[in-house]
Structure formats: structure tokens, C-alpha cells
MARTI-438682 format. One record per residue (C-alpha): residue in one letter; y, x, z. Coordinates in Angstrom, 2 decimals. Layout:
BEGIN
+-------+---------+---------+---------+
! mikol !      yy !      xx !      zz !
+-------+---------+---------+---------+
!     A !       Y !       X !       Z !
...
+-------+---------+---------+---------+
END
This chain:
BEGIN
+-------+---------+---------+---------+
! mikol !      yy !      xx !      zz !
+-------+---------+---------+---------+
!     X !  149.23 !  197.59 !  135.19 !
!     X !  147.12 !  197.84 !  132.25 !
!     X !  144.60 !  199.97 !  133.04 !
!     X !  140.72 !  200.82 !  133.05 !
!     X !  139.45 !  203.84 !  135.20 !
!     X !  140.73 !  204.58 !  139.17 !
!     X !  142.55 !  207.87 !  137.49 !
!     X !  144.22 !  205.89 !  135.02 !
!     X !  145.98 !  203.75 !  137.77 !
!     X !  146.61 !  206.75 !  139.73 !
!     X !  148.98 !  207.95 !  136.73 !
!     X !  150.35 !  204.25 !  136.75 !
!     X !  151.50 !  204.96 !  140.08 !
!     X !  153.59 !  207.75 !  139.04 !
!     X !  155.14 !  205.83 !  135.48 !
!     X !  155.73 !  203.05 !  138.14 !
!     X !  157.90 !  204.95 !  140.45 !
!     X !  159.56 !  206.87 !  137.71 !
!     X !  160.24 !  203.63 !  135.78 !
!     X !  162.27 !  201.99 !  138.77 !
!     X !  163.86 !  204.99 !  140.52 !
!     X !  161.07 !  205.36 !  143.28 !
!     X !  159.66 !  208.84 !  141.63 !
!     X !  159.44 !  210.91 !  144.96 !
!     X !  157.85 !  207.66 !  146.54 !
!     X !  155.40 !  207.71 !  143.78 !
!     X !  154.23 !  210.76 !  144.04 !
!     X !  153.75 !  211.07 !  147.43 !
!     X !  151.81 !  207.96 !  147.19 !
!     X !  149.55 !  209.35 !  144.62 !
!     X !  149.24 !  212.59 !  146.64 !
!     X !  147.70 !  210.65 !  149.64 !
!     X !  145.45 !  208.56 !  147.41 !
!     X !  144.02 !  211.33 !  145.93 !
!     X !  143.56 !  213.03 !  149.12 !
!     X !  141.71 !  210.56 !  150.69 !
!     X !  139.57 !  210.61 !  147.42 !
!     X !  138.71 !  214.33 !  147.47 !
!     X !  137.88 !  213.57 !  151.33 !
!     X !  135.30 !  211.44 !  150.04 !
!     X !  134.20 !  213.67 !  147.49 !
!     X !  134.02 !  216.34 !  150.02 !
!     X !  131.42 !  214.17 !  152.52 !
!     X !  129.04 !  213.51 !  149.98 !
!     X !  128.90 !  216.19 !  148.01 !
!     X !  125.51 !  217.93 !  147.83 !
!     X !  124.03 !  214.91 !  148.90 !
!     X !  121.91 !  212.70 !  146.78 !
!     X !  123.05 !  209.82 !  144.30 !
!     X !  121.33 !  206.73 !  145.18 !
!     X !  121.32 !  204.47 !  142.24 !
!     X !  123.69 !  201.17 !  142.49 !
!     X !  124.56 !  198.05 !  140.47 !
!     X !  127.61 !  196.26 !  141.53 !
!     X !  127.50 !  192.91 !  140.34 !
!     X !  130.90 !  191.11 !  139.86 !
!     X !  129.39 !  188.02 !  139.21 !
!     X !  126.03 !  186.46 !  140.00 !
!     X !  125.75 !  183.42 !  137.58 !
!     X !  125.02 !  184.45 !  135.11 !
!     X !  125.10 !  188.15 !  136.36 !
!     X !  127.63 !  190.28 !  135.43 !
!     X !  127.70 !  194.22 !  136.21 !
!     X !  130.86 !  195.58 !  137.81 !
!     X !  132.89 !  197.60 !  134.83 !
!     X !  136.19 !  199.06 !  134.13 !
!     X !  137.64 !  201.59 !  137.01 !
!     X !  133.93 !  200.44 !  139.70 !
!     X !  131.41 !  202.62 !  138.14 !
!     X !  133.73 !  205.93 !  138.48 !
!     X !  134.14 !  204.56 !  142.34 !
!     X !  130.48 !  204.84 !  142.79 !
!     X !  130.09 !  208.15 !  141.26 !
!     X !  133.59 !  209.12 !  144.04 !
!     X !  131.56 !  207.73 !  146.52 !
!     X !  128.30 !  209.77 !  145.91 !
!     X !  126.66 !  207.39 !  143.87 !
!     X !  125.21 !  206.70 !  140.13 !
!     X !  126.10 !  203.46 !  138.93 !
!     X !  123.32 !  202.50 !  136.47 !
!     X !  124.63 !  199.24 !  134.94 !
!     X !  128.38 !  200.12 !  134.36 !
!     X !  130.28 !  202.36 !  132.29 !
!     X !  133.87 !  203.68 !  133.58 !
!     X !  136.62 !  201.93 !  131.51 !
!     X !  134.58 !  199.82 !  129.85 !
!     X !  134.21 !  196.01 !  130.08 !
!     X !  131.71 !  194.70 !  131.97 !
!     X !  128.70 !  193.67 !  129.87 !
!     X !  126.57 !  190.69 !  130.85 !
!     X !  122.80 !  191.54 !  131.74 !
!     X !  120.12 !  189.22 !  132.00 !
!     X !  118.13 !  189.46 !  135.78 !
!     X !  114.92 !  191.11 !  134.36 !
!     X !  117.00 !  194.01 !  133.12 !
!     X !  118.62 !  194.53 !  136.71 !
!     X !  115.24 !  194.83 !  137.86 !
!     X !  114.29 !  197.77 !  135.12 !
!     X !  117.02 !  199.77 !  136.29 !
!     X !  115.34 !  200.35 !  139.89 !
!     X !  118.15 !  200.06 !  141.55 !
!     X !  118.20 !  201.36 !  145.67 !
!     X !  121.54 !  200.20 !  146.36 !
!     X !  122.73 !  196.10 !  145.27 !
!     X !  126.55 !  195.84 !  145.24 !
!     X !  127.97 !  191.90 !  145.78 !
!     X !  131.37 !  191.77 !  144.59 !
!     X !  132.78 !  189.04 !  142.97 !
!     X !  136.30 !  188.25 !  142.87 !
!     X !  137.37 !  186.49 !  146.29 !
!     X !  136.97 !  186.78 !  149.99 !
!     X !  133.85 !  188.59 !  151.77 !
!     X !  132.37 !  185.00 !  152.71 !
!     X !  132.63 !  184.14 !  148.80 !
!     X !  130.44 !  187.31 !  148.42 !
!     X !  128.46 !  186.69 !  151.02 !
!     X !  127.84 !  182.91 !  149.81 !
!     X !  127.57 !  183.52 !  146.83 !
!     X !  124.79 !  186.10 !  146.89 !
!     X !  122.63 !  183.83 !  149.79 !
!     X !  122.63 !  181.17 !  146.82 !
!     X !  120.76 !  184.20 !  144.63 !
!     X !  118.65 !  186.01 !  147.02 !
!     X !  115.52 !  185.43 !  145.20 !
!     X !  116.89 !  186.80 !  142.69 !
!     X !  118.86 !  189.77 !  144.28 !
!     X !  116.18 !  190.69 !  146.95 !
!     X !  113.75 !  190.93 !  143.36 !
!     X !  115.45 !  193.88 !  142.33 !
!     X !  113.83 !  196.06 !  144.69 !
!     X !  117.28 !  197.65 !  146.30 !
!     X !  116.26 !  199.04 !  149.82 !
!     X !  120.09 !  197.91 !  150.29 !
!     X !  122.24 !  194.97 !  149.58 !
!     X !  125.70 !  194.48 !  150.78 !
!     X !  128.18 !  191.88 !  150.46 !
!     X !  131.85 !  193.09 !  150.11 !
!     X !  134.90 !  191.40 !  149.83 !
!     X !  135.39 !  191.51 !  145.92 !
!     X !  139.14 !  191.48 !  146.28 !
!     X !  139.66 !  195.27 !  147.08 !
!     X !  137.48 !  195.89 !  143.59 !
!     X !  139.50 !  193.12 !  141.26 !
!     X !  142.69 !  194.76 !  140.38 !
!     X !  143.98 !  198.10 !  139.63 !
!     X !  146.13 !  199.22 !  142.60 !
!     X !  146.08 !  201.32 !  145.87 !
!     X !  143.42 !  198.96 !  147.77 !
!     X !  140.87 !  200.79 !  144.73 !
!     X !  141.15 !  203.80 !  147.32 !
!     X !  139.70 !  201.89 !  150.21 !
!     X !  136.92 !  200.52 !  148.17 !
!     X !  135.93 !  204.26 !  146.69 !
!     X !  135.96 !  204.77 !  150.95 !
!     X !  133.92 !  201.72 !  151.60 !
!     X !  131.43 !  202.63 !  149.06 !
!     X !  131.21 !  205.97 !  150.33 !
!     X !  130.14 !  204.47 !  153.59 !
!     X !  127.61 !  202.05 !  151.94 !
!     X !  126.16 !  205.04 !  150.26 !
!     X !  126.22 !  207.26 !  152.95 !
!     X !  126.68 !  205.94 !  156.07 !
!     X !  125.35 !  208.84 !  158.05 !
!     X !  128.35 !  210.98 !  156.69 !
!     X !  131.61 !  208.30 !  156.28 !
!     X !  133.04 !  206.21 !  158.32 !
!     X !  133.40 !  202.28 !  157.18 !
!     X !  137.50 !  201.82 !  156.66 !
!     X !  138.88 !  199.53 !  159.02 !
!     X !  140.56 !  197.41 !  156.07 !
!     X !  137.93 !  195.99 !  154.02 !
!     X !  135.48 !  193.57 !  155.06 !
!     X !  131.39 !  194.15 !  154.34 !
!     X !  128.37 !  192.45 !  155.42 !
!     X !  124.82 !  194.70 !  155.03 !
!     X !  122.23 !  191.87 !  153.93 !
!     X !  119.36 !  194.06 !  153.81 !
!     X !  116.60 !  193.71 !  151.59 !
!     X !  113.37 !  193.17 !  151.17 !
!     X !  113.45 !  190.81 !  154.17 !
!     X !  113.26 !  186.88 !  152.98 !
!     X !  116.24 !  186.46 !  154.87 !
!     X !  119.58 !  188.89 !  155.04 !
!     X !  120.21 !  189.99 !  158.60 !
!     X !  123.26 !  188.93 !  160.48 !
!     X !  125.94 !  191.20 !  161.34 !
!     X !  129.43 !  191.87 !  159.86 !
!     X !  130.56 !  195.32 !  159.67 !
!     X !  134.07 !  196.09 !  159.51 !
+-------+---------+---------+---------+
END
């Protein structure tokens, strides 16, 4: 798939199926992802936008781009480093910190523990943005344009609002909590 935003992939779905014979499969997969998106939409709408970065990569740092940013905004939030469906620029640490940030998104490509590890190695640096919130998520259901997108817009939603969606039971997250000079313990699935 060669795509760049969560709706263009949702439309990929459907050439997909048409392309090798599965149309009615297609479509009734699209229908379900875009239900569970509008379920999202539903719980958090009204509600206020706390301001995220996702990073994709810490070193250097990297903001999340392409299809995350319009994720965030799904899941109730404002993404203040990306742009939907564009490549993800590199930013410098100082500027993460100017964008006053109250959610911190760790989501490089690999496993949860990658995330996790990875962001442990920078939590000087992370906990110095001044998010009141930093979680570690398996980077994984962010990488590639597909169906799993979905159950990160749902995971997000939780991150954002917790109080108002449910975590999904597929994708792992780990809440490392700032301002503390340690992340707490506890994985959240």
C-alpha cells in the first residue's frame, strides 16, 4: 500500500478487495473500521484536545508523520509536531520543549519493550518536555498502513482520555509518567 493518511488506507482497503475479487469482503471490512473510528470520535467529542508529540524515533528525535497525526486528532487529540500525510520532519530536543506538549507519545518502530527501552535511555530528555504524560507503546501498530492503524486511533483514544475509552486488548502500552525521575512500573494492556 502506498499510502499517507488513515483515510487514504481505508480506500486501499476497498481497491484491494476489488483488485483480487474480495470486493464484498472489502467493504465490510472498511465498514467496521470506520465504525469503530466514529465510536472513538463519538467518546471524545466535546472533550478537550490535550496537546501530543509522538516521537517515532528518539536519536536523534523524530516526530511521528504520515497517517499518526490524523490518529491523534481521531482520538481527541492535537498533534503539535506532525502534519497528516506528510513525512516526518526531524526536530531538534529544545524545539519539543517549545511546543508544551501535555501528552509524550514513544513509538518507534518495534516491540513495546523497544519503546519502552528506548525511551528509559532518553528520559532526561523526554521527562524535560514538561508532558504531565508519557507512554510507551508498541510502535508496530503505528509503522505501516493497514487495519492494526484502527487499534492504535483506539489506543490513543484511551491515552488521551482514559476516563471515557477503554484500552484495546490488542496493543501493548506502558504509562511512564512524568515528571517523576523515574517512570513508574506497570504495563497496561
Amino acid at each position: 500500500m502506498r499510502v499517507a493518511t488513515l483515510s487514504e488506507m481505508l480506500e486501499e482497503i476497498v481497491r484491494l478487495g476489488e483488485a483480487t475479487g474480495m470486493e464484498e469482503h472489502a467493504h465490510e471490512l472498511r465498514g467496521e473500521l470506520e465504525g469503530r473510528l466514529a465510536t472513538v470520535r463519538a467518546a471524545v467529542a466535546g472533550t478537550g484536545a490535550p496537546r501530543v508529540v509522538a516521537l517515532q524515533r528518539l536519536n536523534p528525535p523524530r516526530v511521528a508523520g504520515f497517517w499518526v497525526p490524523e490518529m491523534i486528532s481521531i482520538a481527541g487529540g492535537e498533534d503539535v509536531a506532525g502534519d497528516p500525510g506528510l513525512n516526518p520532519p526531524a526536530v531538534g530536543w529544545g524545539e519539543l520543549e517549545s511546543l508544551r506538549a501535555d501528552v509524550v507519545v514513544v513509538m518507534p518502530e518495534g516491540s513495546l519493550g523497544d519503546a519502552e527501552a528506548q525511551a528509559m535511555e532518553l528520559w532526561e530528555r523526554i521527562a524535560a518536555l514538561g508532558a504531565t504524560r508519557i507512554y510507551a507503546v508498541d510502535g508496530t501498530t503505528f509503522a505501516e498502513p493497514g487495519p492494526r492503524l484502527v487499534d492504535g486511533v483506539e489506543l490513543l483514544g484511551h491515552i488521551l482520555h482514559p476516563d471515557l475509552i477503554d484500552p484495546p486488548g490488542v496493543v501493548g502500552f506502558k504509562a511512564l509518567r512524568a515528571p517523576a525521575s523515574r517512570p513508574a512500573r506497570g504495563t497496561h494492556r
